[in-house]
TIMI-2910 file (N, C-alpha, C, CB; in pm, 1 decimal, decimal comma, always signed):
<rs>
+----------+----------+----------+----------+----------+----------+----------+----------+----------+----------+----------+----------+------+
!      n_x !      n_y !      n_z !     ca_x !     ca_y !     ca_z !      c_x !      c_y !      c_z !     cb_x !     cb_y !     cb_z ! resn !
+----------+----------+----------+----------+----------+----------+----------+----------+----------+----------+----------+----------+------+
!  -2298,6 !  -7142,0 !   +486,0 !  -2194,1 !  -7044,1 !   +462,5 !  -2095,0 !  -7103,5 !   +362,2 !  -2122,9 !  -7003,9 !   +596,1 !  Unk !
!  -2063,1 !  -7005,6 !   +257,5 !  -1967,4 !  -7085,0 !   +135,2 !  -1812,1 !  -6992,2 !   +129,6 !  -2065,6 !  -7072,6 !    -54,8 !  Unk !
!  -1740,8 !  -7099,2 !    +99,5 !  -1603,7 !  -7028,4 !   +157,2 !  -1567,4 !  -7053,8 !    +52,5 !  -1510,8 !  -7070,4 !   +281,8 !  Unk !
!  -1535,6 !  -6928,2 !    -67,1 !  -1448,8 !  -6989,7 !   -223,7 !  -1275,8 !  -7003,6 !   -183,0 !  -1465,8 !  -6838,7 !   -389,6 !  Unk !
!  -1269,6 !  -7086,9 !   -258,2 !  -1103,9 !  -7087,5 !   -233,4 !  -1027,3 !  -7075,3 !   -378,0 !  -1049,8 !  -7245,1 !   -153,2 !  Unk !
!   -982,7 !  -7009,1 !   -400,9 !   -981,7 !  -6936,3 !   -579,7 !   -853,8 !  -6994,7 !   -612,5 !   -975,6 !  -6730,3 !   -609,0 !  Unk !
!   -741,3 !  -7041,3 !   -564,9 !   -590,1 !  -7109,0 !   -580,6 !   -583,4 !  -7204,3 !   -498,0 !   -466,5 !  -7022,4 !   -552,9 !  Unk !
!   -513,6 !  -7298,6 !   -541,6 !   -473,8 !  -7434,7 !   -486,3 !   -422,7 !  -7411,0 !   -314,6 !   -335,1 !  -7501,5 !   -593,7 !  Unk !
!   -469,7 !  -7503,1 !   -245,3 !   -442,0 !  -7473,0 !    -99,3 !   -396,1 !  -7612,4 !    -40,1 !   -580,0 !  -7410,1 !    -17,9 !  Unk !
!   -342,2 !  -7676,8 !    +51,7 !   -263,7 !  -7732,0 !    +77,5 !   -394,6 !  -7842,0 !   +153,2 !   -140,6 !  -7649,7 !   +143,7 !  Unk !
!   -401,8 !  -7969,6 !   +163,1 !   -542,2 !  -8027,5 !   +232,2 !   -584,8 !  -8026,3 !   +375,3 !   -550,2 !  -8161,1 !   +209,4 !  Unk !
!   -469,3 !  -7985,2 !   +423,5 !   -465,6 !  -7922,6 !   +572,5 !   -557,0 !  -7815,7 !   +589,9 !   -327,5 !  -7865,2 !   +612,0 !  Unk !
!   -505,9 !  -7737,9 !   +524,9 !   -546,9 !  -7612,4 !   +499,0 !   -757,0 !  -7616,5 !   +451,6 !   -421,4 !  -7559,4 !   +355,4 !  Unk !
!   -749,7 !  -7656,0 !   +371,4 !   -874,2 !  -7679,2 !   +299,4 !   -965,7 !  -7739,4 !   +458,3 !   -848,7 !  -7813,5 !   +141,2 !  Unk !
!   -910,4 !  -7872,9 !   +435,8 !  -1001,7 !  -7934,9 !   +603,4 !  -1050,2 !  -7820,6 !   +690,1 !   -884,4 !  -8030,7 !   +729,9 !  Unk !
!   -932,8 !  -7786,3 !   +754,0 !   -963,3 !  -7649,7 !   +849,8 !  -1072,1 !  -7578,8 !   +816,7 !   -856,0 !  -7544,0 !   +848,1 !  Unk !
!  -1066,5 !  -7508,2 !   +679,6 !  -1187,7 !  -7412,0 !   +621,7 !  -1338,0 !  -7519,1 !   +637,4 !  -1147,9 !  -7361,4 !   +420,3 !  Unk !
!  -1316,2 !  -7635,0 !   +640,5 !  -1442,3 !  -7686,0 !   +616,7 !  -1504,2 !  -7700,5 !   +767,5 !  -1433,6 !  -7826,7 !   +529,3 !  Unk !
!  -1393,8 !  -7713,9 !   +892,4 !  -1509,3 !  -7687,7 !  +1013,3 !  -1623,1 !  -7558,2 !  +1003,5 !  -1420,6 !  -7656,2 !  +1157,0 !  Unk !
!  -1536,9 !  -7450,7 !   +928,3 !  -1647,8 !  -7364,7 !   +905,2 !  -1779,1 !  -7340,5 !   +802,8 !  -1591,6 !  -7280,6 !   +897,3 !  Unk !
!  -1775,8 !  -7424,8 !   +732,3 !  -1881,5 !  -7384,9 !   +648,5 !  -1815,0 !  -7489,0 !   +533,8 !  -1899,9 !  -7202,9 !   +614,2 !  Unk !
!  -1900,4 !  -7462,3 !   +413,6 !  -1936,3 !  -7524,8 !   +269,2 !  -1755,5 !  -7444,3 !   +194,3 !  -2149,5 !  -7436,0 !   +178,8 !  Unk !
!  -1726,5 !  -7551,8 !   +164,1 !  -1560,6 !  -7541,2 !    +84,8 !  -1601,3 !  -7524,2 !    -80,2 !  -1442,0 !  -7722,8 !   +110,2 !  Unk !
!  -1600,2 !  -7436,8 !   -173,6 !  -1574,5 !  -7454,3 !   -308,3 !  -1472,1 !  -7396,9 !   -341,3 !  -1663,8 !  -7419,8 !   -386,0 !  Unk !
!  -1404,6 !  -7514,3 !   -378,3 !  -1248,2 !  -7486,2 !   -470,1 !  -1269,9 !  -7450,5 !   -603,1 !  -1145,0 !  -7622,2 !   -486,4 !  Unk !
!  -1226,6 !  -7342,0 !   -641,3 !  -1287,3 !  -7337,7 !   -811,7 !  -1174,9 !  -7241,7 !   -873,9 !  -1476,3 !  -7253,6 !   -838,0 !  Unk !
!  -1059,8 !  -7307,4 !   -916,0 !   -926,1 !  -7212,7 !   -930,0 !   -927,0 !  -7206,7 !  -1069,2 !   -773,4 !  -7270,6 !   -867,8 !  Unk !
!   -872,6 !  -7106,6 !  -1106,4 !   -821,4 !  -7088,5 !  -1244,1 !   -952,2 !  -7021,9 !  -1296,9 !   -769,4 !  -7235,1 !  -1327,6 !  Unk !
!  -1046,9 !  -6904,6 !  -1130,6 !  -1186,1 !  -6853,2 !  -1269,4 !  -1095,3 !  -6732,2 !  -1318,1 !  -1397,6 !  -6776,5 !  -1196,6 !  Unk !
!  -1188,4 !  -6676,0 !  -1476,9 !  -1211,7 !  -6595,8 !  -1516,3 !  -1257,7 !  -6445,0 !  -1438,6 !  -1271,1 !  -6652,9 !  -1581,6 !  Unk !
!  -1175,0 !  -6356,5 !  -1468,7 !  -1200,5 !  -6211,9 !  -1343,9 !  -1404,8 !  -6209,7 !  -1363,0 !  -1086,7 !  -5979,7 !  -1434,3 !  Unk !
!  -1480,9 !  -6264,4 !  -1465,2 !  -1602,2 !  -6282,6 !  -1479,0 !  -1657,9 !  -6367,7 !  -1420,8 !  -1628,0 !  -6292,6 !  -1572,7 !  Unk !
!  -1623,6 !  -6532,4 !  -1415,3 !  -1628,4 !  -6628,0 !  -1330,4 !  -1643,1 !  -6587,4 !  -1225,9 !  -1544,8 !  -6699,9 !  -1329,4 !  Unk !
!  -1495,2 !  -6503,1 !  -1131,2 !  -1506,3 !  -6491,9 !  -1003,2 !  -1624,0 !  -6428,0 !   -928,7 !  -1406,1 !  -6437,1 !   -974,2 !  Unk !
!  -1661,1 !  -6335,7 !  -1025,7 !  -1763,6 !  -6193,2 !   -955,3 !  -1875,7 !  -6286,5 !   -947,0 !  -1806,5 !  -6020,9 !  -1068,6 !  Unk !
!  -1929,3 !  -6346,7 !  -1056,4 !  -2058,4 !  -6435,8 !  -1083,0 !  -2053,4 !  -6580,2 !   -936,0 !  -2035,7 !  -6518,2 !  -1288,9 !  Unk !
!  -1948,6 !  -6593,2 !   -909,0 !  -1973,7 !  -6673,6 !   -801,3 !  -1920,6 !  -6635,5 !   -681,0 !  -1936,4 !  -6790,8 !   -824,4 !  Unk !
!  -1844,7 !  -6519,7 !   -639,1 !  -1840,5 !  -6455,9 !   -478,9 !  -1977,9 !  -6404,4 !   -469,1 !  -1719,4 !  -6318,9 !   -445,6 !  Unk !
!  -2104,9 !  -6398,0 !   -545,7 !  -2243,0 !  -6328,5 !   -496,0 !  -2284,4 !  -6452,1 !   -380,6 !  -2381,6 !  -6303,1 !   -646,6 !  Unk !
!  -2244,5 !  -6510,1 !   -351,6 !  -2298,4 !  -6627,2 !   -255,4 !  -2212,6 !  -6684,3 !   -192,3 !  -2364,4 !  -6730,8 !   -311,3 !  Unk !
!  -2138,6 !  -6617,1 !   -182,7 !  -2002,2 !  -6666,6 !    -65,5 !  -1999,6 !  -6582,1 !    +30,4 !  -1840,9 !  -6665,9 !   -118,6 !  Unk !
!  -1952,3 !  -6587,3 !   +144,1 !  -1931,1 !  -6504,2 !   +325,5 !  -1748,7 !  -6476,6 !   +255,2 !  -1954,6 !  -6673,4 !   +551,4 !  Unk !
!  -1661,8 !  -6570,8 !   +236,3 !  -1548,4 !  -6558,0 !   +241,4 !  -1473,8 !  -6600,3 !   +147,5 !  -1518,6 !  -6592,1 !   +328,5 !  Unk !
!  -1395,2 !  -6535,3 !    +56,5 !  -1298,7 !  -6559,9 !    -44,3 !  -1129,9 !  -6612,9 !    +20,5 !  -1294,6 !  -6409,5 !   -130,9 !  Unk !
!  -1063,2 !  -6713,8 !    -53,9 !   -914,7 !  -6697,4 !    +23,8 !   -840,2 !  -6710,1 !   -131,4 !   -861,6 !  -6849,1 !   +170,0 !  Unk !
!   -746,3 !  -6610,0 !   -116,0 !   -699,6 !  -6603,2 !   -247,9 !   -552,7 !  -6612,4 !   -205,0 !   -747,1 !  -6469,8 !   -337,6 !  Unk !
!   -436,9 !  -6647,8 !   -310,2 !   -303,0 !  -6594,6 !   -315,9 !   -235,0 !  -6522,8 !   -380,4 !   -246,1 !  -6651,3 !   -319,1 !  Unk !
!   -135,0 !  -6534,4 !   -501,1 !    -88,5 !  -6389,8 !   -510,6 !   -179,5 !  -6417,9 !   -669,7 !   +122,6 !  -6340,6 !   -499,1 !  Unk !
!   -227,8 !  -6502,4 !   -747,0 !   -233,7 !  -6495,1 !   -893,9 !   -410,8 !  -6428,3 !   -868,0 !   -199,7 !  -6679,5 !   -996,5 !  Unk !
!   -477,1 !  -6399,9 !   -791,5 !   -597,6 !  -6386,8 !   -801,9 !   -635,5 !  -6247,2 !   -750,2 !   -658,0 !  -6493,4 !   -740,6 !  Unk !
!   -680,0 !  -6130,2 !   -872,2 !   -700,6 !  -6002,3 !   -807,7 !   -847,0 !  -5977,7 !   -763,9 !   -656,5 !  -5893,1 !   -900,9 !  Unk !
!   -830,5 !  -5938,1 !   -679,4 !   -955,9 !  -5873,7 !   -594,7 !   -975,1 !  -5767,0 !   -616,9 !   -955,7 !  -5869,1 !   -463,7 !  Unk !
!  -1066,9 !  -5730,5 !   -718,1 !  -1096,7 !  -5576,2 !   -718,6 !  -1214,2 !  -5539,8 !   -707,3 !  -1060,3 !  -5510,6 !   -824,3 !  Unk !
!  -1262,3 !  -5382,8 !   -740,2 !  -1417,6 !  -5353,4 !   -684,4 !  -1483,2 !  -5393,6 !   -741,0 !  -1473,7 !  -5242,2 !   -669,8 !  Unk !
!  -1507,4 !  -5453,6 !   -890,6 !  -1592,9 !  -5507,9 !   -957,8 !  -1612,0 !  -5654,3 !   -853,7 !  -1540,8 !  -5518,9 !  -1119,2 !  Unk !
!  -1487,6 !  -5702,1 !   -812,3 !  -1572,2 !  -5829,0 !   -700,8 !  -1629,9 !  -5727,8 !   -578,7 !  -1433,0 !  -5978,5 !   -611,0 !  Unk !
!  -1579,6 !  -5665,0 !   -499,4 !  -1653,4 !  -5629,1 !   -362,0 !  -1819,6 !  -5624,8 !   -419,3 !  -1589,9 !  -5453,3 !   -285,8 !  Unk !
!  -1799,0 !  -5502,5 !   -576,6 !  -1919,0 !  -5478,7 !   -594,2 !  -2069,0 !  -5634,8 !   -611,7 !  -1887,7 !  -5383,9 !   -724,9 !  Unk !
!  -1954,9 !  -5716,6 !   -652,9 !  -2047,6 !  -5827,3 !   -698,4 !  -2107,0 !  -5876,6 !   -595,6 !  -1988,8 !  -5934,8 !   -768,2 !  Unk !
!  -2030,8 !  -5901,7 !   -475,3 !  -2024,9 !  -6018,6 !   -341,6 !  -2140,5 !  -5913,8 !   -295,9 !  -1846,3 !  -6050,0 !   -215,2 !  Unk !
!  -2215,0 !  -5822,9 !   -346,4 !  -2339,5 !  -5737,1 !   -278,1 !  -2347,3 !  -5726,6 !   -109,2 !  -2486,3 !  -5813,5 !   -326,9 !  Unk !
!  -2234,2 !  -5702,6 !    -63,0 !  -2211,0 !  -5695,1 !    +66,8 !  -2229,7 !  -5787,9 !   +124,9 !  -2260,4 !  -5618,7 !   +120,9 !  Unk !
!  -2233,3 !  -5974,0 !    +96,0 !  -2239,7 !  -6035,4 !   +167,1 !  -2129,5 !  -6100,3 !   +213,2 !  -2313,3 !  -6082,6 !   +140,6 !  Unk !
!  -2000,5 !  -6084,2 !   +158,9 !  -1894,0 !  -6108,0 !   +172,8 !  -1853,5 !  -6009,4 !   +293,6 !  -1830,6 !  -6103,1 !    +48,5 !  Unk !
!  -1794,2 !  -6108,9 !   +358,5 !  -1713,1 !  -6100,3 !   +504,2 !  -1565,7 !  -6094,4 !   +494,6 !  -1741,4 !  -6228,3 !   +596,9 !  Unk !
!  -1505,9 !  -6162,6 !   +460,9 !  -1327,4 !  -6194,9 !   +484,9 !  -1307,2 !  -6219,1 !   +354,1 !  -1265,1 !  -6339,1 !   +590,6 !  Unk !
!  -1213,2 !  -6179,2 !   +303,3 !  -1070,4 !  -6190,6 !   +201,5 !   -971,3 !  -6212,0 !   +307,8 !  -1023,0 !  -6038,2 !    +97,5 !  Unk !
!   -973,3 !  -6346,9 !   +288,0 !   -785,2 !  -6398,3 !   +315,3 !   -726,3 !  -6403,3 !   +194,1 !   -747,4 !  -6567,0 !   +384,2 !  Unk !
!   -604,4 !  -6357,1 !   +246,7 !   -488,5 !  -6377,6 !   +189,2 !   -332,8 !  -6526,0 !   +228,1 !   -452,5 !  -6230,6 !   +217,2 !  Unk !
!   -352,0 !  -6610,6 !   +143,5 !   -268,1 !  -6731,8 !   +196,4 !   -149,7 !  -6656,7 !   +138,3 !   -302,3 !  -6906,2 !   +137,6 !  Unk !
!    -35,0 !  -6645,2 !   +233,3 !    +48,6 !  -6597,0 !   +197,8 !   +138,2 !  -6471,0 !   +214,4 !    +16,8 !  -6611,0 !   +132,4 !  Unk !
!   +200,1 !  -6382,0 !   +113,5 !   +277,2 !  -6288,9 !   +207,0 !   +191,9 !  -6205,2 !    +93,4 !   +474,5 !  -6285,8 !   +237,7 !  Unk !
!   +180,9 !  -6057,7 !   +134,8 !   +170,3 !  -5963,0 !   +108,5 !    -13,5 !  -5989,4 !    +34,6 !   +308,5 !  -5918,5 !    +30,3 !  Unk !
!    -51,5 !  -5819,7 !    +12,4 !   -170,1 !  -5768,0 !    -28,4 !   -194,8 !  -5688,1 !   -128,8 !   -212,7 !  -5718,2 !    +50,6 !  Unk !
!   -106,9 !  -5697,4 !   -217,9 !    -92,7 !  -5611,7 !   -412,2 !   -196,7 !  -5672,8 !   -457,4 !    +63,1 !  -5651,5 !   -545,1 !  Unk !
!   -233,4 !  -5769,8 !   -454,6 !   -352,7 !  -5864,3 !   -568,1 !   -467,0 !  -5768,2 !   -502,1 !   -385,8 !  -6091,4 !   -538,4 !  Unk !
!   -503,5 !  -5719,0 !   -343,3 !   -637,9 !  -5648,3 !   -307,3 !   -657,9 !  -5527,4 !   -335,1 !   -666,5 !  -5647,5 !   -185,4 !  Unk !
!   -740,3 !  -5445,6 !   -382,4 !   -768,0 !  -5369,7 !   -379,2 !   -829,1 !  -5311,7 !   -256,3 !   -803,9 !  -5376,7 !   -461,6 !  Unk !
!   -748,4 !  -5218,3 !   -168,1 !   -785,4 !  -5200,7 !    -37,1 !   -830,6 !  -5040,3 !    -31,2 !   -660,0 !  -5244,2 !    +63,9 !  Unk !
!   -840,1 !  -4960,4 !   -118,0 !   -950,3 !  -4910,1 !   -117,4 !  -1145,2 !  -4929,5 !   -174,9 !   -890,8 !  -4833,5 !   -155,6 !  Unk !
!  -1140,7 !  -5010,8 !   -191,1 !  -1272,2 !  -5124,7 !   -287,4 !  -1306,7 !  -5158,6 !   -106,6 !  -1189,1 !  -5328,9 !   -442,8 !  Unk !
!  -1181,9 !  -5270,5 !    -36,7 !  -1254,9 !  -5316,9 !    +17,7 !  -1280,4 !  -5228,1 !   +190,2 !  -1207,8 !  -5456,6 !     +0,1 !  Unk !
!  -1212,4 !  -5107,2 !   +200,9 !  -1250,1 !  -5034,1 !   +301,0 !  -1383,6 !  -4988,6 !   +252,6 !  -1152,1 !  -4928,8 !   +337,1 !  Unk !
!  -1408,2 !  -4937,5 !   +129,8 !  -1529,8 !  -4911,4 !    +78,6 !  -1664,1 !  -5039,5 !    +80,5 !  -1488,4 !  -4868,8 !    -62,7 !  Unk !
!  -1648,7 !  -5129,8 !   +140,0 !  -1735,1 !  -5237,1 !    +99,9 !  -1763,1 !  -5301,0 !   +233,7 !  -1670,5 !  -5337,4 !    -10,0 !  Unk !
!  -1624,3 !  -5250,6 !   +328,3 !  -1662,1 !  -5255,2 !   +493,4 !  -1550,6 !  -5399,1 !   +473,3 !  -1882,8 !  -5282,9 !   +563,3 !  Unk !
+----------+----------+----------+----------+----------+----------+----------+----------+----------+----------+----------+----------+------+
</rs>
């Protein structure tokens, strides 16, 4: 199971994610970058600089599970994309 982590996260933080599964930190992708590598991830954790839109739900081909959000609020998601994507 691969857990992208798209913005810098604190090493606390990071550890934690790794009892669950495979950690790739890969910050600063390209809105092209991102789509090309959530196709093989369960779970994205993003903060406020990283948008989530349907071109990703569409990419992650329904294997994507969870979008976290580190942080306050949910403007970066597109939350009709991801009610549409389950």
């Amino acid at each position: 199971m691969t857990i992208l982590v798209s913005e810098k996260l604190e090493d606390a933080r990071l550890d934690l994610l790794r009892g669950f599964g495979n950690v790739d930190c890969s910050y600063g992708l390209s809105p092209e970058d991102l789509c090309r590598k959530i196709s093989s991830c369960v779970a994205l954790i993003v903060r406020s600089g990283t948008k989530v839109t349907q071109e990703v739900f569409e990419a992650a081909k329904e294997r994507l599970k969870v979008v976290g959000r580190a942080g306050v609020g949910i403007d970066n998601v597109d939350l009709q994309a991801a009610s549409e994507f389950g």
